[in-house]
C-alpha positions in Angstrom: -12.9 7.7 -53.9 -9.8 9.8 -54.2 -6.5 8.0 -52.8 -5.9 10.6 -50.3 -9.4 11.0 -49.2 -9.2 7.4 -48.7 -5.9 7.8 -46.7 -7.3 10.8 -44.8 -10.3 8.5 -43.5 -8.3 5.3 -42.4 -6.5 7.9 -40.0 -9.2 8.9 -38.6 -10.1 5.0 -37.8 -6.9 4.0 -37.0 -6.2 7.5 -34.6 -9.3 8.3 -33.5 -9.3 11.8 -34.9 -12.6 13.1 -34.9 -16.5 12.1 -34.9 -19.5 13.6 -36.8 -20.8 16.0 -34.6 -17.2 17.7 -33.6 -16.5 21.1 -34.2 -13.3 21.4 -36.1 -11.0 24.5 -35.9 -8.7 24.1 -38.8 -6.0 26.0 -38.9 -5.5 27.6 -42.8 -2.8 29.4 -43.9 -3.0 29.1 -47.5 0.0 26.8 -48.0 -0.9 23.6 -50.1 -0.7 21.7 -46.7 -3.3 23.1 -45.1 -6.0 24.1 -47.9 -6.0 20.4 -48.7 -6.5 19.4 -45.0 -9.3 22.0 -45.8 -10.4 20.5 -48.7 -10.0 16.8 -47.7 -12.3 17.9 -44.8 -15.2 19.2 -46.8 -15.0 16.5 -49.0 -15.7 13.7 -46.5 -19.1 11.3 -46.8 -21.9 13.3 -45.0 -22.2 11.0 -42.1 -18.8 11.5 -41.7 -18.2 14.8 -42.1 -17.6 17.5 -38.1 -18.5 21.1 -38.5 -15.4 23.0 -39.6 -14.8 26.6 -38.8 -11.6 27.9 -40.6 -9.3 30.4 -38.7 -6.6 32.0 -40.6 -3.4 34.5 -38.8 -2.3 37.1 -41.2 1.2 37.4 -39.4 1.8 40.6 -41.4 5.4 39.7 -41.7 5.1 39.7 -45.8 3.8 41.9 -48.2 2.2 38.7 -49.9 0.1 38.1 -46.4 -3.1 40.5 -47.2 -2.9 39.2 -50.5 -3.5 35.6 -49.0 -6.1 36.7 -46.4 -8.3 38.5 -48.9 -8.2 35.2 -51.0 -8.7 33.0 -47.8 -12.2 35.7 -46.8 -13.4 35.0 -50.4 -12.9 31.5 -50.6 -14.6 30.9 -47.3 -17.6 33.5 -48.4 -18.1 31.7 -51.8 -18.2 27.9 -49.7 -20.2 29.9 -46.7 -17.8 28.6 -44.3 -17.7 30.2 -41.0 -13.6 32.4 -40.9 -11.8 33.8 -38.1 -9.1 35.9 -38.7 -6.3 37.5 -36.2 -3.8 40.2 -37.3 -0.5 39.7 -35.5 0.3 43.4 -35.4 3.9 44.8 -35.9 4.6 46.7 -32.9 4.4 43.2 -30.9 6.5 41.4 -33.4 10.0 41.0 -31.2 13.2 41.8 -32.5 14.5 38.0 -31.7 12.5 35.3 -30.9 10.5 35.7 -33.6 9.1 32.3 -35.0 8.6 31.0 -31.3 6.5 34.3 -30.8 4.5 33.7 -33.7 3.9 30.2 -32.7 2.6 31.2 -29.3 0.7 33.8 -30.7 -1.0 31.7 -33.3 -1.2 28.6 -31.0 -3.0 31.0 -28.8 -5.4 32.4 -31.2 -6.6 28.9 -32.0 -7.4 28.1 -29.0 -9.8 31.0 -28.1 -11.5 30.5 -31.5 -12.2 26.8 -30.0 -13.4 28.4 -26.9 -15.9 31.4 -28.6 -16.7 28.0 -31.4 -17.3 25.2 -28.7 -15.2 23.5 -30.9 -13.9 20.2 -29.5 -11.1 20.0 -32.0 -8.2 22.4 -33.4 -6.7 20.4 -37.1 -3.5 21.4 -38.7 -1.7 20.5 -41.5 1.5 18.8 -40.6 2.6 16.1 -43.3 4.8 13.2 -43.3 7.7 14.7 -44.1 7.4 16.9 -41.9 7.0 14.7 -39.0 11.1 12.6 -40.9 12.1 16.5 -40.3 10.9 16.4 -37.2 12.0 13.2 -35.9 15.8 13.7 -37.8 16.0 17.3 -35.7 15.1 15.9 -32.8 17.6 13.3 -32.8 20.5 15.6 -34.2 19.7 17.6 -31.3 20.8 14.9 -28.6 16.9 13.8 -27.7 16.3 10.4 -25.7 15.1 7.7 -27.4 12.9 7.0 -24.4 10.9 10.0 -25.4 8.8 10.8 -28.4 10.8 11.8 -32.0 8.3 12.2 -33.8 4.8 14.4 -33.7 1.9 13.4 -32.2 -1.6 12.4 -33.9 -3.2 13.6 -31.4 -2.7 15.5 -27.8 -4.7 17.4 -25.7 -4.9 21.2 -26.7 -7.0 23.8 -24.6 -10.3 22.5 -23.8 -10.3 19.9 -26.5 -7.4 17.7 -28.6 -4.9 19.5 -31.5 -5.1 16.8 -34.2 -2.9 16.2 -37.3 -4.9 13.9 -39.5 -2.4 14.4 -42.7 1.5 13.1 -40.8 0.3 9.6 -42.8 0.6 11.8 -46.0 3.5 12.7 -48.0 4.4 15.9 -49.3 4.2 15.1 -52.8 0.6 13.3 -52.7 -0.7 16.5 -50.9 0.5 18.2 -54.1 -0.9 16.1 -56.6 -4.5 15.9 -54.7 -4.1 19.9 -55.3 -3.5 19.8 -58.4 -6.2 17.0 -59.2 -8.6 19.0 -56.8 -7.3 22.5 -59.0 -7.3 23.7 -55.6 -5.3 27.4 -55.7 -2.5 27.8 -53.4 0.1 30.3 -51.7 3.7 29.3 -51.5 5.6 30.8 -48.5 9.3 32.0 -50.1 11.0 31.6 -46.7 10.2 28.2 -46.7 12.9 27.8 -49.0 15.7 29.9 -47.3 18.7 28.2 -45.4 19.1 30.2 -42.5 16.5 28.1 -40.0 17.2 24.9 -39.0 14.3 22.9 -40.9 14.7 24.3 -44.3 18.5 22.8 -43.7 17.2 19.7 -42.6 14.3 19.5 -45.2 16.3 20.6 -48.4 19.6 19.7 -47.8 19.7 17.0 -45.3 16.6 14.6 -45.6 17.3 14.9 -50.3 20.5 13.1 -49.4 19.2 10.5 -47.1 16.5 10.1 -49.7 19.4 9.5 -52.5 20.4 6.5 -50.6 17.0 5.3 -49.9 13.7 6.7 -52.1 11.5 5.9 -49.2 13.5 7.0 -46.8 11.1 9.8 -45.3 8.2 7.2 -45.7 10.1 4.7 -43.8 11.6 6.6 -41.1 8.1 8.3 -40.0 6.8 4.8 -40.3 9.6 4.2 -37.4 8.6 7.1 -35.7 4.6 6.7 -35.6 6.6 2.3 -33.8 8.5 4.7 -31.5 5.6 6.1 -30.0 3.3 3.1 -29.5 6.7 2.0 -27.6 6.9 4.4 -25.8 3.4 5.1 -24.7 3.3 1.4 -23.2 6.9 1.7 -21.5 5.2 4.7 -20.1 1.9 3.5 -18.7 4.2 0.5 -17.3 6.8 3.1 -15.6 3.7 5.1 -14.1 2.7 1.7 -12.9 5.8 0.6 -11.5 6.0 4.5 -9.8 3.4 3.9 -7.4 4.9 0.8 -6.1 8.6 3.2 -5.7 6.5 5.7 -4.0 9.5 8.0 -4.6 11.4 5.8 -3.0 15.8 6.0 -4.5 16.2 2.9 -3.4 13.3 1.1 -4.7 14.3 3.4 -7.8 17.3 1.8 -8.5 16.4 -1.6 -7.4 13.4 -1.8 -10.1 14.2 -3.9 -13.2 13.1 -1.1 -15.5 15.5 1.7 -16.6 16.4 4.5 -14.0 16.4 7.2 -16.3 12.7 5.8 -17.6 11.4 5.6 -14.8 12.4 9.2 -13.7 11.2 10.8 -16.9 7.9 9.3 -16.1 8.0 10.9 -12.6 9.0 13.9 -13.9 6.0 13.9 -16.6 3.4 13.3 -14.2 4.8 16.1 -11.9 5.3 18.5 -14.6 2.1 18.8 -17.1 2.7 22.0 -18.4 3.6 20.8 -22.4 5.3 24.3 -23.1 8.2 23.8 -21.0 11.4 23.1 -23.3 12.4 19.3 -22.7 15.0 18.0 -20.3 18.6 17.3 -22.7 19.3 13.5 -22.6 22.7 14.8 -20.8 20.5 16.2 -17.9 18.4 12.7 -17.4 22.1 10.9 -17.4 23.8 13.7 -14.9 20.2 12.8 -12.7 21.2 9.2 -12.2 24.6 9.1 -11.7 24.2 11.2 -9.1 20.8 9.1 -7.3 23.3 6.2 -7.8 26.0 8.4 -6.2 26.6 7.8 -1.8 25.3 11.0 -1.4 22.4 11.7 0.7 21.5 14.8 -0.1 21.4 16.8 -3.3 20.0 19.0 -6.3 20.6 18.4 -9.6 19.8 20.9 -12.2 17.6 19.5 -15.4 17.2 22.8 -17.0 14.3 24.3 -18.1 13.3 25.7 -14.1 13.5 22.4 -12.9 15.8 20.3 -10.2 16.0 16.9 -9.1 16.6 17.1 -5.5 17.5 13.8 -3.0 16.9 14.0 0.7 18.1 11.0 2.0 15.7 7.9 0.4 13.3 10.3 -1.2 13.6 12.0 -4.4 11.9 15.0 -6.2 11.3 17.7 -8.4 11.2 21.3 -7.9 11.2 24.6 -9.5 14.8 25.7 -9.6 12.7 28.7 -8.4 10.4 27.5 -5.8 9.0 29.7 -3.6 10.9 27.4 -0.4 13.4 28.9 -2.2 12.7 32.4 -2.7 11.4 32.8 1.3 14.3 31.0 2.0 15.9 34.2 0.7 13.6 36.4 2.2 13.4 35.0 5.5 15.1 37.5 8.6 18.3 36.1 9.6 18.2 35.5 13.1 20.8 37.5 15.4 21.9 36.2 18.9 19.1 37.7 21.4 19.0 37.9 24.8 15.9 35.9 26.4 15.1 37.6 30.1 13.2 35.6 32.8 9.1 36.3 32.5 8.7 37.8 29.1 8.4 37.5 25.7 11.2 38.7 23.3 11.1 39.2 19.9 13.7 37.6 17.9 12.4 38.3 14.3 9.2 39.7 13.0 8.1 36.4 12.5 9.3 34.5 15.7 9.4 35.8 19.6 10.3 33.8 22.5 9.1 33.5 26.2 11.6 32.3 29.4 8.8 31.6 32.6 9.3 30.5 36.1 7.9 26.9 35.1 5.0 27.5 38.3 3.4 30.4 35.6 0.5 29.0 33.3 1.2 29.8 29.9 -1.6 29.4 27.5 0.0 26.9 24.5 -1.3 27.5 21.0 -1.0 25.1 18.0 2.0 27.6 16.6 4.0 27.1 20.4 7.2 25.0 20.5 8.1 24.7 24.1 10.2 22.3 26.9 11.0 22.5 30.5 15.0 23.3 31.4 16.5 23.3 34.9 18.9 26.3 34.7 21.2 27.8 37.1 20.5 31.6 37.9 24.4 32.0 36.3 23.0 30.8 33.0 20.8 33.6 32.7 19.9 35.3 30.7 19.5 32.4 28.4 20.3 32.9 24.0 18.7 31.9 21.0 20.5 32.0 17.6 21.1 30.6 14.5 22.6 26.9 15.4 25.9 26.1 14.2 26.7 22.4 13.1 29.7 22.1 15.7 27.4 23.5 18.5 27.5 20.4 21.1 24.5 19.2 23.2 25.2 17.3 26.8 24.2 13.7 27.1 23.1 11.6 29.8 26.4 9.4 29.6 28.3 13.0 30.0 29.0 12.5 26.1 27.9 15.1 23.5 26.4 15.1 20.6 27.0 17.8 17.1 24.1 19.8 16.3 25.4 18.6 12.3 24.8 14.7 14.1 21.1 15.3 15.4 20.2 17.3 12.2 21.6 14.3 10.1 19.9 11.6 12.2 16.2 13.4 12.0 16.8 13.4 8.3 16.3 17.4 8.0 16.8 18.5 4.4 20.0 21.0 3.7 17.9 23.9 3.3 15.9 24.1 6.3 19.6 23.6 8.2 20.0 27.3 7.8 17.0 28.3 9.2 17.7 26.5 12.7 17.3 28.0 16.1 19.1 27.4 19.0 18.8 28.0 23.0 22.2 28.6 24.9 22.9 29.8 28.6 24.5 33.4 28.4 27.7 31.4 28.1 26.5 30.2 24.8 26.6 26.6 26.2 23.8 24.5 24.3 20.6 23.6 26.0 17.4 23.3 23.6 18.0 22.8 19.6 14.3 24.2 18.8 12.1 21.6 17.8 14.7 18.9 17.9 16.6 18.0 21.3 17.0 18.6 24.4 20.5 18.7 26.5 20.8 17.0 29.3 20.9 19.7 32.8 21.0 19.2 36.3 17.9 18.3 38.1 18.9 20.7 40.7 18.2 23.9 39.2 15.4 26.1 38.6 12.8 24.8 36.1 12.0 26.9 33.7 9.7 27.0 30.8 10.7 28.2 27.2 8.6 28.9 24.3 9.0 29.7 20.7 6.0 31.4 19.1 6.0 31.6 15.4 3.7 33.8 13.4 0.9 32.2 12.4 1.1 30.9 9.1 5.1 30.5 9.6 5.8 26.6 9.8 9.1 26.1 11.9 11.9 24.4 9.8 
């Protein structure tokens, strides 16, 4: 049996790859890489061997790219192999952006050719040195240790897994198998232009790490493939150790494994989405210095839409956009309005208020916030407004009390602070902070009834 064959099946034992009666999707561009991932395919022992359907993108971004489809429609014709081929049209090619667009639009593709397929499986034709590129870049580029260098064997993709059977595969036995196989080819010329970052890395920087070491790219994704089992059990050992923390910052920085580990793990169960760019390792550091920092309240931004936000012993992550956020912005600021006995008032279009002689009935409903106050007839008509933080409420011992102090005590986050109500006399002397306290008044005076009514489907903050 042919070496690489040989090496192409222990991956598949050792990874897991695929099983006789998959469906493969493999992705074919007409680069040596991938017609011998191709090849190697349809060359395995019958009882071995998934259904393959070949699906090709003709990115039409080179003259040379019809040539290589015509040649890919043939080839698959002559081997009756099922081909599926998508035309990346020019008037959607961006002016910048344009390898990431490709990307998504082949990556996209793919994955409806594995849906109209029922294939289980989509197989590209990354290499070893591509995952030493890989790994160098991303470690160049400032990643954590604590996360993955390298590129993965296999991951979920769609409704099935993306695998990458050839990463145990170097470059140059990928070449001779072509050769040996007399396989024909298509070379892509900008793979050999300077101007993007991998062609850097793979011909100028990765040749001169090789010059000290010859198996330096074999060694280093050797390291990488380490690196991952590593990390993988740190992980499943953080997600453990998470549901004991129950995002707790205290039990977070009390637990013997590493803060910053044990966030990134609480970030990556909260955040699945694999297409958001990664957290910089500057971010994940900023993140803990301030959970270990005395302050009780905070957001930190990670970048890529997402915040780390403290209130008080629990910690989070939100969309830097999230929609508390955006009707935070939205919502009607609340003006200083006048509250007559035995009606309701509107105050906003989302909130009104009712002052009743407390011998009336009103009929409570689940969105009511209401209390009894004695008032004097010289308090009315009473206020509501937006509550300042040096407004004072009356105590029994004839002390008072900061709205700022109560708001502190009951733990209420920063950003519902803005949004809360207050109930003065007409001298603006404090006698109900909605939904939170009650100032003390003389048992001597009329007993009245207020109520808040919010809009159903509006929860009070």
């Amino acid at each position: 049996m042919d070496r690489v064959l040989q090496q192409f099946l222990t991956a598949n034992q050792t990874h897991h790859l695929w099983q006789s009666d998959d469906t493969v999707v493999v992705a074919v561009s007409t680069g040596v890489d991938s017609m011998t991932l191709l090849d190697l395919f349809l060359n395995l022992p019958t009882l071995q061997r998934p259904a393959v359907v070949v699906a090709h993108v003709n990115h039409q971004l080179r003259q040379q790219s019809d040539v290589e489809e015509t040649f890919l429609r043939d080839y698959c014709n002559q081997l009756n192999l099922p081909l599926v081929v998508a035309h990346w049209l020019p008037k959607d090619h961006p002016k910048v952006g344009i390898e990431a667009a490709a990307r998504r639009f082949r990556y996209h593709f793919f994955e409806q050719v594995m849906t109209e397929h029922r294939a289980t499986l989509l197989a590209t034709a990354h290499q070893e040195d591509e995952m030493a590129e890989t790994g160098l870049m991303r470690l160049v580029e400032g990643r954590s240790m604590m996360e993955p260098l390298g590129i993965a064997w296999k991951r979920s993709f769609g409704k099935g897994d993306l695998i990458r059977p050839l990463l145990g595969i170097s470059k140059a036995s990928i070449r001779d198998y072509a050769r040996r196989q007399d396989l024909q080819t298509f070379e892509d010329e900008t793979n050999t232009q300077l101007t993007t970052k991998r062609n850097r890395f793979r011909h100028q920087i990765l040749p001169l790490l090789a010059s000290e070491n010859p198996s330096f790219k074999h060694d280093f994704a050797n390291n990488l493939n380490d690196q991952a089992a590593v990390n993988t059990y740190l992980q499943q050992q953080a997600s453990l150790a998470l549901v004991g923390i129950d995002h707790s910052v205290d039990a977070l920085l009390r637990h013997p494994m590493p803060t910053l580990l044990l966030l990134r793990q609480a970030f990556s169960e909260r955040v699945t989405d694999a297409l958001i760019a990664p957290i910089e390792l500057a971010a994940w550091h900023n993140a803990v210095n301030a959970l270990m920092s005395a302050k009780s309240e905070f957001n930190v931004d990670l970048g890529s839409g997402w915040q780390l936000c403290r209130r008080y012993d629990e910690f989070t992550f939100k969309r830097s956009d999230n929609n508390r956020q955006k009707n935070a912005s939205r919502q009607q600021p609340v003006r200083e309005t006048m509250v007559t006995l035995n009606k309701w008032t509107a105050v906003t279009g989302t909130c009104q208020v009712g002052l009743f002689d407390a011998r009336q009935v009103v009929t409570m409903q689940p969105n009511f916030l209401s209390v009894h106050l004695h008032v004097d007839a010289s308090e009315l008509p009473l206020l509501i407004r937006q509550a300042k933080a040096t407004d004072q409420l009356a105590l029994k011992d004839g002390q008072h009390q900061s709205v700022r102090r109560v708001l502190i005590n009951q733990k209420v986050p920063l950003e519902e602070r803005s949004h809360q109500l207050i109930v003065t006399t007409v001298n603006n002397e404090p006698l109900w902070l909605v939904g939170r306290r009650v100032a003390v008044t003389k048992p001597d005076h009329q007993l009245v009834e207020i109520c808040v009514r919010l809009r159903q489907g509006v929860e009070h903050e």
